[in-house]
N, C-alpha and C positions, 0 to 999 in steps of 0.2 A: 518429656516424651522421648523415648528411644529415639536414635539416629538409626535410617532404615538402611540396610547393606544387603547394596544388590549386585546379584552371581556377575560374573565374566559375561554371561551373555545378556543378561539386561545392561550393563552397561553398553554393549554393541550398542543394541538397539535405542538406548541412550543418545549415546554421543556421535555415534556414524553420520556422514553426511558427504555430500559432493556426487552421489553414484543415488539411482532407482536404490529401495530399500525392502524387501518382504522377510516378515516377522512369522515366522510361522510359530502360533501359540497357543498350547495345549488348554485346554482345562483348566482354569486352578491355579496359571501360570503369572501372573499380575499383568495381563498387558494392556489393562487400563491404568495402573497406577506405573507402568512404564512410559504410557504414550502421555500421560501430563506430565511427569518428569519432562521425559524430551522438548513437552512444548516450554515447561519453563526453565528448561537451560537454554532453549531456543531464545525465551525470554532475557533472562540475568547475565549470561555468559555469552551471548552472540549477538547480544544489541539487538535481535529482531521486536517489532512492535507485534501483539496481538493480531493486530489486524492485517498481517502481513503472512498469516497463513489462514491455508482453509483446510478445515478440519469436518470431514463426511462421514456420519454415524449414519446408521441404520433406521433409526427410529428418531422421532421427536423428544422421546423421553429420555434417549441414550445422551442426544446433544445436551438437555437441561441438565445431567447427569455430569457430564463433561465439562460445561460451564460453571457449576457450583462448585466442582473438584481441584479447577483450574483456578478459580476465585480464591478458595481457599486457601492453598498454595502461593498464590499471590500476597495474601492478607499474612502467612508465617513468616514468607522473605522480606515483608515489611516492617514485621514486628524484630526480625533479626539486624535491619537497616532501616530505622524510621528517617533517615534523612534524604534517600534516592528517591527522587523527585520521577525518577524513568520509569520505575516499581508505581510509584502513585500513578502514573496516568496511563498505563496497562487497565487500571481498574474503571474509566471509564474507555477507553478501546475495547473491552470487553462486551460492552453494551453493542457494539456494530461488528463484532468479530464474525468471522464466515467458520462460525460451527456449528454444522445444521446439516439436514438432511441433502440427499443428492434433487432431491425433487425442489426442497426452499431454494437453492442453491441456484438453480435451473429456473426457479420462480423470480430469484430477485434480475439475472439476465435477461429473462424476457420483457421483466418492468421498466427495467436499466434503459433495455435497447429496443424496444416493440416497435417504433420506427423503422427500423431494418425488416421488419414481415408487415404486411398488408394486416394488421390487426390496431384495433381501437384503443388508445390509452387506458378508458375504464372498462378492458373487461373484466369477467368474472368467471371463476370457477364453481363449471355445474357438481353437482351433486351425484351421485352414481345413480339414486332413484330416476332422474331427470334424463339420463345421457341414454340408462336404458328404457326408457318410452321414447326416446329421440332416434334411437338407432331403428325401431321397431317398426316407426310411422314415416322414417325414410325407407326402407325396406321395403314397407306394403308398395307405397307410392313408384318406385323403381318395377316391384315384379309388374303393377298394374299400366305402366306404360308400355312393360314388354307383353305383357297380353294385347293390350290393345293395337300394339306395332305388329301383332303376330312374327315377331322378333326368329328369324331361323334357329339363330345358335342357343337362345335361351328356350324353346321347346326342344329342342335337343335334349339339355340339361332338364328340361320339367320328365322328358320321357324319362329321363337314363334313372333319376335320382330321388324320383317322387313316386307315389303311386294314386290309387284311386282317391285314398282318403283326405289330399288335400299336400300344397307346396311346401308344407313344415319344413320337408327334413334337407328341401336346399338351403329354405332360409336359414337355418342351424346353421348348416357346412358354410355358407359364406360368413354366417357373422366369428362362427369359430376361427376361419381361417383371416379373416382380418385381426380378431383377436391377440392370436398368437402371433402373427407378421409384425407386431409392435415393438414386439422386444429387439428385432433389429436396427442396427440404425438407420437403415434404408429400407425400408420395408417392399415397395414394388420393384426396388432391384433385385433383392434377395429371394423377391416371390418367381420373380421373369428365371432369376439362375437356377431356382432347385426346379420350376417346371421342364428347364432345357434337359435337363437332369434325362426324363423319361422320351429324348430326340434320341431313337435308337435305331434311326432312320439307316444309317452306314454300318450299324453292326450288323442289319439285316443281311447286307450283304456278304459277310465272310465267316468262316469260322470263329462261334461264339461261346464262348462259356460263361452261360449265367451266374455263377461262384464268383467271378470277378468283380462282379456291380456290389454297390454298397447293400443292394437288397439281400442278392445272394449270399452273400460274405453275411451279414444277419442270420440269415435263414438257417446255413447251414451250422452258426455257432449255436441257436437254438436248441437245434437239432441235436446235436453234439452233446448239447448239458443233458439233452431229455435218455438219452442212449446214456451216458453213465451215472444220472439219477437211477434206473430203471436198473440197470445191470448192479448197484452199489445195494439195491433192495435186493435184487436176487440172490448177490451176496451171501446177503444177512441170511436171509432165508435157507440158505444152503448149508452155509456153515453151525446151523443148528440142526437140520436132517443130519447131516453127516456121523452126529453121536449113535443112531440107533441104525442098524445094520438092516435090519426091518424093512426102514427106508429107503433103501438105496435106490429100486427104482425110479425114485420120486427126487431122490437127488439127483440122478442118471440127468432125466428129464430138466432141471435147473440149470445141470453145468450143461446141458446141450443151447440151452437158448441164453446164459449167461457166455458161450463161445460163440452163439449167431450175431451176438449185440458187439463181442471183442471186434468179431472183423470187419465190423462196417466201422466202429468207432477207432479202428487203425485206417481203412483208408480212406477217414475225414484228413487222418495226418499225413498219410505218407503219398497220394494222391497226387498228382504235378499236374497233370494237363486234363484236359476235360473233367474237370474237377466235378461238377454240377451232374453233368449224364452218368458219370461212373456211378455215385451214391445215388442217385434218381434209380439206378436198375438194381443196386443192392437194395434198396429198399423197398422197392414193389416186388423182387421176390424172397423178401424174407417171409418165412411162414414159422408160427410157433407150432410144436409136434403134437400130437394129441395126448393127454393127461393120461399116467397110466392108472387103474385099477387094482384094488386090491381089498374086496370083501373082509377078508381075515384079520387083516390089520385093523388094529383096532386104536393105534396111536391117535390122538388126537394135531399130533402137531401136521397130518399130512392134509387137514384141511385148513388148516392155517396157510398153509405152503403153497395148498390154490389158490386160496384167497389173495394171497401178493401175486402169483403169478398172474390171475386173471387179470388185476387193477392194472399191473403192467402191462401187459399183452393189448389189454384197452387204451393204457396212456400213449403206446407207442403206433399203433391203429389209427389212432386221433387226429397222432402229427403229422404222421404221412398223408392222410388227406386232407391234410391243413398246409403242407408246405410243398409234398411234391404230387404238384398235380400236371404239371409241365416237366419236358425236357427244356433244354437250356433253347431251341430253336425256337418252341411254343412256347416260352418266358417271356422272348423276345419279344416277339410278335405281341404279344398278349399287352406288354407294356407301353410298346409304340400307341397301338391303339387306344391307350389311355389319353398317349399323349394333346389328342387332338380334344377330349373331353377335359383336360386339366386347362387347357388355353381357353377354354371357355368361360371354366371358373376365375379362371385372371381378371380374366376382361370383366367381368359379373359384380368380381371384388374391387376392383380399382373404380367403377363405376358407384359402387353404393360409396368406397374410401370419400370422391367426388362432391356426388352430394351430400353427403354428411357431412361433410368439410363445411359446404358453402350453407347448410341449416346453422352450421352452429356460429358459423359465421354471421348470417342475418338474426342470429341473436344475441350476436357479442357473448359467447362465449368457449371455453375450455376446459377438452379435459384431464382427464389422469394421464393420459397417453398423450395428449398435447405437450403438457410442461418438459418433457426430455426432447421432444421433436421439433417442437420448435426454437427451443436453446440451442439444441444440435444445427437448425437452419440459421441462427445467429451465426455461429463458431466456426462455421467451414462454407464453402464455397467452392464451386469448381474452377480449374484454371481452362485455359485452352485444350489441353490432353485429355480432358474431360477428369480430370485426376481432382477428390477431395484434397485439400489443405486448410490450413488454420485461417481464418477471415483478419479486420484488422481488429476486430475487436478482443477476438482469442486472443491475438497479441496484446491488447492493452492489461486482459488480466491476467496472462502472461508473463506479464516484467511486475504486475503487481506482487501476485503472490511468491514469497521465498521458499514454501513448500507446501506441498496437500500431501495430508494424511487420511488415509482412509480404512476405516475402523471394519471389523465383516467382511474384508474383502471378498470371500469367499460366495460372499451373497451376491456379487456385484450380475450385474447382466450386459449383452453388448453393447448397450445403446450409453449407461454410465461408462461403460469403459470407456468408449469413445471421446465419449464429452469429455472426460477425467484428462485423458490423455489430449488432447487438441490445447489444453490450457496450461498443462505442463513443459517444463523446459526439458525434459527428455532425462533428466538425471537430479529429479529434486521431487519423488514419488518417494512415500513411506508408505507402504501397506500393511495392515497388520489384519493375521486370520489364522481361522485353523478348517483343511479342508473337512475333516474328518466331526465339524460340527456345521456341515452344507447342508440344510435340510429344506430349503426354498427354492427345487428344480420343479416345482411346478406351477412356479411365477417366475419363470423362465430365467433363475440364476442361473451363471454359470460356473460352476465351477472348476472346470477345464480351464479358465483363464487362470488362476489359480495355480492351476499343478502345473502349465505350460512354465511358468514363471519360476515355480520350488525346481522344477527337472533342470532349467539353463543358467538359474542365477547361483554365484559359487557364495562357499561358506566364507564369512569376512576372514581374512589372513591365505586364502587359498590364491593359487594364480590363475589370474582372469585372465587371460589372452584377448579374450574377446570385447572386453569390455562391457561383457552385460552388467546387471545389477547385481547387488550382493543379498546373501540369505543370511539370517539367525535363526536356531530354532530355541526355541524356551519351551522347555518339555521338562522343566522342572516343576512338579503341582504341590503349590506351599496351600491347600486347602483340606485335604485328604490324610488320614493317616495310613501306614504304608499295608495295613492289611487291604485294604479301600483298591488300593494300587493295584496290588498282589492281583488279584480278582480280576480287576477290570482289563489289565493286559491281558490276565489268561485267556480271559474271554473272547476279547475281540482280534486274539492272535488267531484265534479259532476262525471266525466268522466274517472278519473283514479283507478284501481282498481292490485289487484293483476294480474288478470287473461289480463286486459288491462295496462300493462305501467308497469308489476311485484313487485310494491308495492301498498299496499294501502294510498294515498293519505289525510289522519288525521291529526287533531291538529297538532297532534305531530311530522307532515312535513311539515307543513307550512312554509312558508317564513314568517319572522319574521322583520320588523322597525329597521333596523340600525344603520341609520343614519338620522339626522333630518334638510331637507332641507325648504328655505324660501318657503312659497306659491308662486307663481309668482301673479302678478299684475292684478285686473280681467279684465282688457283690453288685456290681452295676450290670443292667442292662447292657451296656452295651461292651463292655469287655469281651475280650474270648475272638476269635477268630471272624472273618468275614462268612456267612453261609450264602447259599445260592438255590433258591425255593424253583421251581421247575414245576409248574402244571400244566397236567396233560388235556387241558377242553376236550379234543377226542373221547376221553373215558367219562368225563365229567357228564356229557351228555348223556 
């Protein structure tokens, strides 16, 4: 069997050590047959045992994946040295090695340590059928004691948030929003801090510009796309009147409302101060002119040319009454006013968190959302300053482990980060991902953890001043042949951007020639150039 020769930068990603590590790795790029390398040089050439790293895949079937690969590997450097008796007993460390998912991982801690939380040796993990009849018949039982308390703040909420036909749509909104608070590592803090969020109690008092708040600053980026989507159609639209002379009215009419949409969408940009009321009044008085007439003409393209203009004249109608319905004074207000209906939902939430807690408690059991939460109430502790730090047990497998690798990182969310990092020694972290294969934001990855990390960690050999972690990228795709490539940059050079797919999409992400495979034969199917099929469903219907 060939001897495999890997580029300048899989061997980084090889041999690197002593420093935090992120592998950013394309497509195609091997960074699974790099990250078993690493563990068995980790292995043969650094003396570490197996079980002296822990190794966080994504999936159950990723880690069996990772263990047979690693096995194997093992069983070659055997067969090249049958007499290293340190190679033979890797092979059963393997058997207890920590390469497993973030959740096993978090499973085998709570088993470890469950003495440290108020929870019973044998419990068990419910089923998701189970947990949701469990949340359902805690629910009922909560709204039903605030009926019967005639509860002030919770008819409040029945008024504001229900109507005639029954409490659904709070019970929704509360289990939604516990739901989603889990991915936090501290979920009633992070709830308390984003509800402070809408304490707009002292803005009221002075000069406010709504533009500034995280809503505003949204709103008006919205805005902004919908004004030169709109103007980018009108465009098109225009610069096809333009050819017939005929037309020109009708183009008059286009570049009149493609120049009403230019100056609002300049002073989205050039705007400084009262950022939010300036566009709030350019926007309630922009008007579109009335369409001109013309019996005689008989071109077909000038009903075309209504046709975009209406859809847009509609789309932009839309937004305006979807986003500026307030000045920045009556933004204000309007939101304070929330604020004392979001403190209700708090309480509401932390309440059912409560009893649901102590249900599943009086049945010994946990669930999906338990296993990270409660690992995490292992691992940290607060001091006196009320400040989290690492417990003593983080510390014991702390000095255990020589390094954690973590595969997906891209997938990771805050509450793995967390843990991840509470167990690390601050500079013995391999991460290996690619953001631009994140497609699990709405199981609450993060991917920003991710880019925060590619944007401050320097390339190996560059100077760190700072001593952050070090970066490799492996953009080289030994899977693809280079028409394959070709295509695919072009493509996503076009379509991917920060604000779409969280990177920009440049040279310098490109998928890069690997490996150089034979043409095939031009009688093959698949000879000849990469094509790119485009159907239009619009006409199709």
């Amino acid at each position: 069997m060939p001897k495999v020769t890997w580029t300048k930068e899989q061997q980084s990603a090889i041999y690197e050590k002593c420093s935090n590590i992120l592998v950013a790795a394309a497509a195609g790029s091997g960074k699974t047959a790099v990250l078993v390398e690493r563990i068995i040089n980790k292995i043969v050439n650094e003396n570490v045992d197996i079980d002296k790293l822990l190794v966080v895949t994504f999936t159950n079937a990723a880690a069996s994946e990772m263990r047979e690969r690693i096995l194997d590997a093992i069983y070659k450097k055997i067969e090249e040295n049958p007499q290293d008796v340190r190679l033979q007993k890797q092979i059963n460390l393997l058997n207890k090695a920590s390469i497993c998912t973030i959740h096993s991982f978090c499973l085998e801690v709570i088993r470890n340590y469950f003495y440290e939380l108020d929870l019973s040796a044998n419990f068990r993990i419910a089923d998701s059928a189970e947990i949701e009849l469990l949340k359902q018949d805690v629910l009922e039982e909560l709204f039903e004691e605030k009926y019967y308390e005639n509860d002030e703040e919770f008819i409040t909420l029945i008024n504001t948030y229900t109507s005639y036909r029954g409490d659904e749509p709070l019970k929704e909104l509360v289990l939604k929003i516990y739901e989603y608070i889990q991915s936090a590592p501290f979920p009633k803090e992070w709830l308390k801090e984003k509800i402070e969020m809408f304490n707009l109690k002292n803005e009221l008092k002075k000069i406010f510009d709504y533009a500034q708040t995280i809503w505003g600053e949204i709103l008006l980026e919205e805005y902004k796309d919908k004004i030169i989507e709109n103007r980018l159609k009108l465009e098109g639209i225009k610069d096809k009147l333009t050819r017939f002379t005929e037309l020109e009215k009708f183009t008059c009419a286009i570049v009149n409302d493609i120049e009403a949409l230019k100056e609002i969408e300049e002073a989205i940009t050039k705007t400084k101060e009262n950022i939010w009321d300036t566009i709030y009044i350019k926007a309630n008085e922009l008007k579109f002119g009335k369409w001109p007439t013309d019996r005689k003409c008989t071109i077909d393209l000038k009903n075309e040319a209504k046709e975009v203009r209406d859809k847009v004249k509609k789309d932009i109608e839309g937004i305006h009454k979807k986003i500026f319905v307030y000045d920045s004074e009556n933004a204000a207000k309007d939101i304070y006013e929330m604020y004392d209906s979001l403190k209700r939902i708090e309480n509401i939430v932390n309440e059912f968190e409560a009893k649901f807690s102590q249900k599943k408690k009086e049945k010994n059991i946990i669930d999906f959302h338990d296993i990270e939460h409660f690992a995490l109430k292992i691992l940290v502790k607060q001091n006196e300053n009320k400040e989290y730090v690492p417990s003593e047990v983080a510390k014991k497998i702390m000095e255990k482990y020589i390094e954690i690798a973590i595969d997906e990182y891209q997938d990771s969310n805050l509450v793995q980060e967390y843990i991840l990092k509470v167990v690390s020694r601050q500079n013995n972290t391999f991460m290996v991902g690619d953001v631009k294969q994140s497609i699990y934001k709405f199981r609450q990855a993060r991917p920003e953890l991710f880019l925060e990390k590619y944007e401050e960690y320097k390339l190996v050999g560059e100077t760190n001043e700072n001593n952050t972690g070090e970066k490799i990228k492996l953009f080289k795709n030994f899977r693809s042949r280079e028409n394959i490539l070709k295509i695919t940059n072009l493509i996503f050079d076009q379509i991917m951007s920060k604000k779409l797919g969280d990177i920009d999409y440049t040279k310098e992400e490109y998928l890069n020639l690997g490996a150089n495979y034979e043409n095939p034969p031009e009688s093959s199917n698949f000879a000849g150039k990469a094509e790119l099929h485009i159907i239009d469903m619009a006409k199709r219907r």
